[in-house]
Kinemage of the C-alpha trace (Angstrom):
@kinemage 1
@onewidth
@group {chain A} dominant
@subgroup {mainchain}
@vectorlist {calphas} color= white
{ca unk a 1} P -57.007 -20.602 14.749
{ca unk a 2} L -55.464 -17.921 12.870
{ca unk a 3} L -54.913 -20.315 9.949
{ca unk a 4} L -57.674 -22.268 9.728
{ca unk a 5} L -58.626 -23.946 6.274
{ca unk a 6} L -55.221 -23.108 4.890
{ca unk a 7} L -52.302 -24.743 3.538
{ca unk a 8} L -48.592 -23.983 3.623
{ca unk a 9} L -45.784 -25.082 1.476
{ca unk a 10} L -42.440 -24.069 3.294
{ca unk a 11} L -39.078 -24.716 1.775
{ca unk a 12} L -36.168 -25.823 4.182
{ca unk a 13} L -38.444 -26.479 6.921
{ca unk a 14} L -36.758 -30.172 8.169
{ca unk a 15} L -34.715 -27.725 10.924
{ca unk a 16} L -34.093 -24.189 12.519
{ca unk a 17} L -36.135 -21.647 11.445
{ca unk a 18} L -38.309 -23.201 8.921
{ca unk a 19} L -38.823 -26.481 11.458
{ca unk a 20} L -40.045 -23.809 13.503
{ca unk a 21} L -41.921 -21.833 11.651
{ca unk a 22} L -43.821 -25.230 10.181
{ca unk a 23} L -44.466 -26.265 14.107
{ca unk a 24} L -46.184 -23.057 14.578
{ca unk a 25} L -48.538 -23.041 10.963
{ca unk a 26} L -49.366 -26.258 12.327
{ca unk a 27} L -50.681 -25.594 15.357
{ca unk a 28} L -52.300 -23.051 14.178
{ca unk a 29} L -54.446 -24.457 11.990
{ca unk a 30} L -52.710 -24.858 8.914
{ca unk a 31} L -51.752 -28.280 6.919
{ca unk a 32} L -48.272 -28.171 6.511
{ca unk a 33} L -46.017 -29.163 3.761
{ca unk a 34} L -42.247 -29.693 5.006
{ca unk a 35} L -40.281 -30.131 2.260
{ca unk a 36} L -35.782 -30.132 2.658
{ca unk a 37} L -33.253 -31.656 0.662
{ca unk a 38} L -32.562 -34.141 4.101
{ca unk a 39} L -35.215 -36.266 4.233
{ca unk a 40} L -34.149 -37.733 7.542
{ca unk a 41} L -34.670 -33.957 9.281
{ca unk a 42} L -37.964 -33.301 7.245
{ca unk a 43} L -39.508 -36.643 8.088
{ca unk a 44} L -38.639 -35.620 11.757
{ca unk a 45} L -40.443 -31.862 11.495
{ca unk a 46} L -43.544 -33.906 9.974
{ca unk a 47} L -43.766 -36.461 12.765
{ca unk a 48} L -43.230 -33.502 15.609
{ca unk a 49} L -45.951 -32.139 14.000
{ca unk a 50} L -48.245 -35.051 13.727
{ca unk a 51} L -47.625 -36.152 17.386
{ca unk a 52} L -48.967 -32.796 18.504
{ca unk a 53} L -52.443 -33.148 16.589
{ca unk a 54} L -51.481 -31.245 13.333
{ca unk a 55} L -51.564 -31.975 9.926
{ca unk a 56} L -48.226 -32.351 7.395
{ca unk a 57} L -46.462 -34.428 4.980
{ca unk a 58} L -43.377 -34.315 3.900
{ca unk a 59} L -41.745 -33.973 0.437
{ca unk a 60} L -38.103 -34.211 -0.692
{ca unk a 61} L -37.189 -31.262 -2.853
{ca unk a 62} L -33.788 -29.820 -3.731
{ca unk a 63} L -34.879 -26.378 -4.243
{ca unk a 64} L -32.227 -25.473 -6.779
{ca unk a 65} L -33.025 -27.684 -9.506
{ca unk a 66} L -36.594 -26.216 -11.246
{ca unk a 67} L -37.986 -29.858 -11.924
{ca unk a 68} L -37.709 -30.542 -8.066
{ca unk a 69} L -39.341 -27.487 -7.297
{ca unk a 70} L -42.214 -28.059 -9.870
{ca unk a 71} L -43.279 -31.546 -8.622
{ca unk a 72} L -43.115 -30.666 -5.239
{ca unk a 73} L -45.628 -27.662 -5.483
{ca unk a 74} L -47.606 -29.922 -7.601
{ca unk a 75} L -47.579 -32.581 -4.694
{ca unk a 76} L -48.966 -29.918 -2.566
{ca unk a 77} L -52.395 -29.494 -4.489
{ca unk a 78} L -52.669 -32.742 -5.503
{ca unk a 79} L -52.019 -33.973 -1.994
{ca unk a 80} L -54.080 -31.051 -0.251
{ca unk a 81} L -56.130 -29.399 -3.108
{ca unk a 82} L -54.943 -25.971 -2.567
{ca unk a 83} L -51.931 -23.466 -1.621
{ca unk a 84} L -52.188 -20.581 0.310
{ca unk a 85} L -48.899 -20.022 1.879
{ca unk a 86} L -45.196 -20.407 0.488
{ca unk a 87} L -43.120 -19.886 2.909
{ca unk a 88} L -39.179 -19.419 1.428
{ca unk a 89} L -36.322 -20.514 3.771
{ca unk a 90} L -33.860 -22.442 1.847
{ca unk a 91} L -30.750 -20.447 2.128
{ca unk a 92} L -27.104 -19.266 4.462
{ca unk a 93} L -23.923 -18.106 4.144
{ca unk a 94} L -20.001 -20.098 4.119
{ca unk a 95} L -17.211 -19.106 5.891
{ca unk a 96} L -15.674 -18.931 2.251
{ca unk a 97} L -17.639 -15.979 1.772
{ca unk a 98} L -15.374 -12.269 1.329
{ca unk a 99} L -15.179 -8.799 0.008
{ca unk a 100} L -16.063 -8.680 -4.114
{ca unk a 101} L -12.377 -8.610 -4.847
{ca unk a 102} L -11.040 -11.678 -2.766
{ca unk a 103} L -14.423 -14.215 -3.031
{ca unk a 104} L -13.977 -17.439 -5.161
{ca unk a 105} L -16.083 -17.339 -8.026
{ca unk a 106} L -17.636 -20.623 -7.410
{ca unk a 107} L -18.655 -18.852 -3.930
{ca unk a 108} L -20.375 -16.202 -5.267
{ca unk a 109} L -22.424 -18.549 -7.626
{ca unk a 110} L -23.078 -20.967 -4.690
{ca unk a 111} L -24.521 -17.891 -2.979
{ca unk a 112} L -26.397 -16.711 -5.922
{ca unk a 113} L -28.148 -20.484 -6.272
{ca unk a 114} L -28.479 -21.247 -2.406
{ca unk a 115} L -29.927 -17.758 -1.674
{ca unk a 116} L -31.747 -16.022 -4.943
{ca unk a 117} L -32.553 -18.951 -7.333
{ca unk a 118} L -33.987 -21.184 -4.549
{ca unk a 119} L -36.475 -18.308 -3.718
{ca unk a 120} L -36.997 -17.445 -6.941
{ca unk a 121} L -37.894 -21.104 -8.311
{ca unk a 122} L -40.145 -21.472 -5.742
{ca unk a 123} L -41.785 -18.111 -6.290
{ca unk a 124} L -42.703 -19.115 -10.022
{ca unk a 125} L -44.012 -22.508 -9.010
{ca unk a 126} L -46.014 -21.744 -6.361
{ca unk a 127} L -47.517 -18.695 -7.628
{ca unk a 128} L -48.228 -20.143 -10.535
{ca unk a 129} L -50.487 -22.445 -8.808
{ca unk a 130} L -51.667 -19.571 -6.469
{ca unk a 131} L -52.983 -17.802 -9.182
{ca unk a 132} L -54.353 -21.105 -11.110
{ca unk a 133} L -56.709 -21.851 -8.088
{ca unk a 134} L -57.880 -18.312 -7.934
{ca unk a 135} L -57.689 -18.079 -3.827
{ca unk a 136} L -54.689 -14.955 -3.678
{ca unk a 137} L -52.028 -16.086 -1.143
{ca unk a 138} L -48.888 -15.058 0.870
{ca unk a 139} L -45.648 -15.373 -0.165
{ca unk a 140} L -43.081 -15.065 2.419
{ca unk a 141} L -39.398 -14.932 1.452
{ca unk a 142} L -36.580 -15.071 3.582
{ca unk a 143} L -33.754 -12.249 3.322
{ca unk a 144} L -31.059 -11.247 5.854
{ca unk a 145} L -30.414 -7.624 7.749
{ca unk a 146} L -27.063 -7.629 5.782
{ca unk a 147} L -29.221 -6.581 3.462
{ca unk a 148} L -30.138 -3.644 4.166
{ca unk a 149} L -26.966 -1.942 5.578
{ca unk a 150} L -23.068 -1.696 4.700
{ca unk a 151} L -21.507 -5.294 5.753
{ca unk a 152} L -18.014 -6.278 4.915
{ca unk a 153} L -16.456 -9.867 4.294
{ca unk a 154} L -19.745 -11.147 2.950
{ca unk a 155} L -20.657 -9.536 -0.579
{ca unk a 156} L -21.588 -12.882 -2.396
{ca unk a 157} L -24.442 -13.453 0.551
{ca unk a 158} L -25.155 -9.844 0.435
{ca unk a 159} L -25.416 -9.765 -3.063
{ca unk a 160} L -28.174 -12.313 -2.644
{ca unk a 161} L -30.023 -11.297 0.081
{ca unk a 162} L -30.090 -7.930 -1.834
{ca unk a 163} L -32.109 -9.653 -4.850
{ca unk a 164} L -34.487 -11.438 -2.834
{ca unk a 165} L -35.361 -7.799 -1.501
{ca unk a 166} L -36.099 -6.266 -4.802
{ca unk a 167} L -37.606 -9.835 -6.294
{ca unk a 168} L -39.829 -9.322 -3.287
{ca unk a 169} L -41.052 -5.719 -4.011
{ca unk a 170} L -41.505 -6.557 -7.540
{ca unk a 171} L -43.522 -9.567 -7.317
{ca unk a 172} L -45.660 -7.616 -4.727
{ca unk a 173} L -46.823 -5.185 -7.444
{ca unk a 174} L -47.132 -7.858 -10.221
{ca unk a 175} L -49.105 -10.226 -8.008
{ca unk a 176} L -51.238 -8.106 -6.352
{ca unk a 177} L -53.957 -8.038 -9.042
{ca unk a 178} L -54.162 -11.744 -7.546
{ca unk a 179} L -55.019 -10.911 -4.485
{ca unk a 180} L -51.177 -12.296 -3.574
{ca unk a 181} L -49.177 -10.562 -0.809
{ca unk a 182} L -45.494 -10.955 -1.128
{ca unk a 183} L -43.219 -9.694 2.139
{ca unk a 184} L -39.903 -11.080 3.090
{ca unk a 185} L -38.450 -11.177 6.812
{ca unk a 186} L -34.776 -9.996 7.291
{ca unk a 187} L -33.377 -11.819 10.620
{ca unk a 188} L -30.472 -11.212 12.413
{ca unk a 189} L -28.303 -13.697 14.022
{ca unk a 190} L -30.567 -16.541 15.092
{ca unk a 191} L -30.111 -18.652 17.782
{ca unk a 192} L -29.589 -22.117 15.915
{ca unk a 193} L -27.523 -24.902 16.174
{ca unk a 194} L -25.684 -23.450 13.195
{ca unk a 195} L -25.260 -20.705 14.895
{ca unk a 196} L -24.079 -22.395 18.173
{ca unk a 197} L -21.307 -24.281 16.069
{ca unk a 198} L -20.516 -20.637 14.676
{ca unk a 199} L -19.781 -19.015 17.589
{ca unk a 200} L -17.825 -21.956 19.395
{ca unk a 201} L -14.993 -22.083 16.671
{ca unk a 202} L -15.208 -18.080 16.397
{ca unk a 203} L -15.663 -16.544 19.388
{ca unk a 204} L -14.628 -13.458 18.940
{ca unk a 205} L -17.904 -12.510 17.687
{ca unk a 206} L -19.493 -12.909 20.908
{ca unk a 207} L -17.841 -9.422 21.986
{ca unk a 208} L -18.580 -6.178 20.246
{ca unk a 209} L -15.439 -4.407 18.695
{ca unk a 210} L -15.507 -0.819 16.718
{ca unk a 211} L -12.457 -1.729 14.731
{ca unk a 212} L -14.843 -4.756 13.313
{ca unk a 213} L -18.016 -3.422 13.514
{ca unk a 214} L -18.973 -3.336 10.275
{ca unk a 215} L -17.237 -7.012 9.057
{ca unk a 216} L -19.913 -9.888 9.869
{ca unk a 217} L -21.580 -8.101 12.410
{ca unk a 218} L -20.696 -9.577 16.172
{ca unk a 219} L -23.563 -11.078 18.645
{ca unk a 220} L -22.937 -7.738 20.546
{ca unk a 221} L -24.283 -6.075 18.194
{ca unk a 222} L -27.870 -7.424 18.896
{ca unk a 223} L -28.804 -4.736 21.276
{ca unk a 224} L -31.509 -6.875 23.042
{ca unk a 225} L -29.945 -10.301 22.701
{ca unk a 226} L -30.219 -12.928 19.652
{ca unk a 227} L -33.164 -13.527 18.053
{ca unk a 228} L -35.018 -16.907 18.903
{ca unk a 229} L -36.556 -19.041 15.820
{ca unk a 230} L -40.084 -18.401 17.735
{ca unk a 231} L -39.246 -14.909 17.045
{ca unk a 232} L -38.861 -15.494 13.386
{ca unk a 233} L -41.928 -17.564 13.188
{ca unk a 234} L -44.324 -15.453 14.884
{ca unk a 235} L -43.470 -13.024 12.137
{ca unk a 236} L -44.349 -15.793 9.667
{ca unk a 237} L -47.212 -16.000 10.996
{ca unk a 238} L -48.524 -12.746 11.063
{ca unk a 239} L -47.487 -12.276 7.355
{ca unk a 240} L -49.354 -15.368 6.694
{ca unk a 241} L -52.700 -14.618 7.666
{ca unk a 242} L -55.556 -12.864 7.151
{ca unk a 243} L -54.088 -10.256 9.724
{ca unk a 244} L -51.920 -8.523 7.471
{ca unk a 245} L -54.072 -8.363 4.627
{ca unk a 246} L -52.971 -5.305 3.618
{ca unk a 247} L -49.579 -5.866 3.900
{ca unk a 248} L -47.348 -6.509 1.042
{ca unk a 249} L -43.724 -5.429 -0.138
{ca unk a 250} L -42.256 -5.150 2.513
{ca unk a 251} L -38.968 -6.051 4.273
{ca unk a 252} L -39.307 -7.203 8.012
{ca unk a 253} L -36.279 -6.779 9.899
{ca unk a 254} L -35.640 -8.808 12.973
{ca unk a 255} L -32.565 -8.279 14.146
{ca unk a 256} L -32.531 -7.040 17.836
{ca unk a 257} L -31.561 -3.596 17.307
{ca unk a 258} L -28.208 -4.428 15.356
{ca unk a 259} L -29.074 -2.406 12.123
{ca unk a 260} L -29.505 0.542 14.302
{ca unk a 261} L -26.066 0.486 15.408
């Protein structure tokens, strides 16, 4: 098991792509801390995971408040005695998202607290602790393909995304005397049931068109079809384990081809 002996603290993991990713830690080898702000989903992703032999508990956290984020990464050791793996995916974008001139305010700071702050608050909890029990770890943070190329009608999310790039690179070279990798993974669209609601009230982004091309970037775009939350937590995993060892700042884009376009 390519996790054996480790344990994982992922944020947002009661559905989609952390559910997913947590299910897959799990079964291979890891005990699993689920924590979400809906207890009802997280409870769920724990008892999927139990029924099929694996280990995990579940903790309530709302990721943007710091107190939250410090009791639930001190749950983690107390509960399991160690942390090896924080794995970021708190996080998404509104409809009410724009261009920098015509966003609300109150969007662009809802952005700024559901996409940077959440990563970052659980990046100086949990590698606090990391680097407390003396063991290194991964840190895996979640970004988006937007980016990493010119997107319009989405600058508050961008803008976002954008910092947990660079926080990512930075911590990589402060951390790394700790033997602590830090990558993030930048998906494309991802087939979700987010995503599914999405495209049946706009579905003019299931067909590719130049004049749009570079607004909020249509499924067409995916050159080789939507990525699959499997998809997204294979990569997980591989940045998780001992595998990648010698792997750390990076960005991992997953986007079936549509940053190449």
């Amino acid at each position: 098991m390519r996790l054996k002996d480790k344990v994982a603290l992922i944020t947002g993991a009661g559905q989609g792509i952390g559910a997913a990713g947590a299910r897959r830690f799990a079964r291979e080898g890891a005990r699993v801390v689920v924590t979400d702000l809906n207890a009802e989903a997280g409870e769920r992703c724990v008892s999927e995971i139990r029924a099929a032999g694996g280990d995990a508990i579940f903790v309530r956290c709302d990721f943007t408040e710091e107190e939250s984020v410090a009791a639930a990464v001190d749950k983690t050791v107390t509960h399991y005695g160690a942390l090896d793996i924080l794995y970021n995916n708190v996080g998404g974008s509104t409809p009410q998202d724009n261009a920098v001139t015509e966003v609300p305010m109150e969007e662009f700071w809802s952005a700024i607290r559901r996409d940077l702050l959440t990563t970052f608050l659980a990046c100086r909890h949990g590698i606090r602790a990391m680097r407390s029990l003396g063991r290194g770890g991964s840190v895996i943070n979640t970004s988006s393909f937007v980016a990493v190329i010119g997107t319009l009608g989405c600058d508050a999310y961008t803008a976002a995304k954008g910092g947990v790039n660079a926080i990512t690179r930075s911590m990589a070279v402060e951390y790394a005397p700790d033997r602590i990798r830090v990558n993030a993974i930048a998906p494309g669209a991802v087939q979700t049931d987010r995503m599914a609601r999405f495209l049946a009230s706009n579905p003019q982004h299931l067909k590719f068109s130049e004049r749009n091309r570079h607004r909020r970037p249509e499924v067409a775009s995916h050159l080789v079809g939507l990525v699959e939350v499997d998809d997204i937590a294979a990569m997980a995993l591989f940045l998780a384990s001992d595998e990648s060892r010698h792997i750390t700042g990076t960005i991992q884009v997953i986007d079936s081809g549509a940053s190449a376009t």
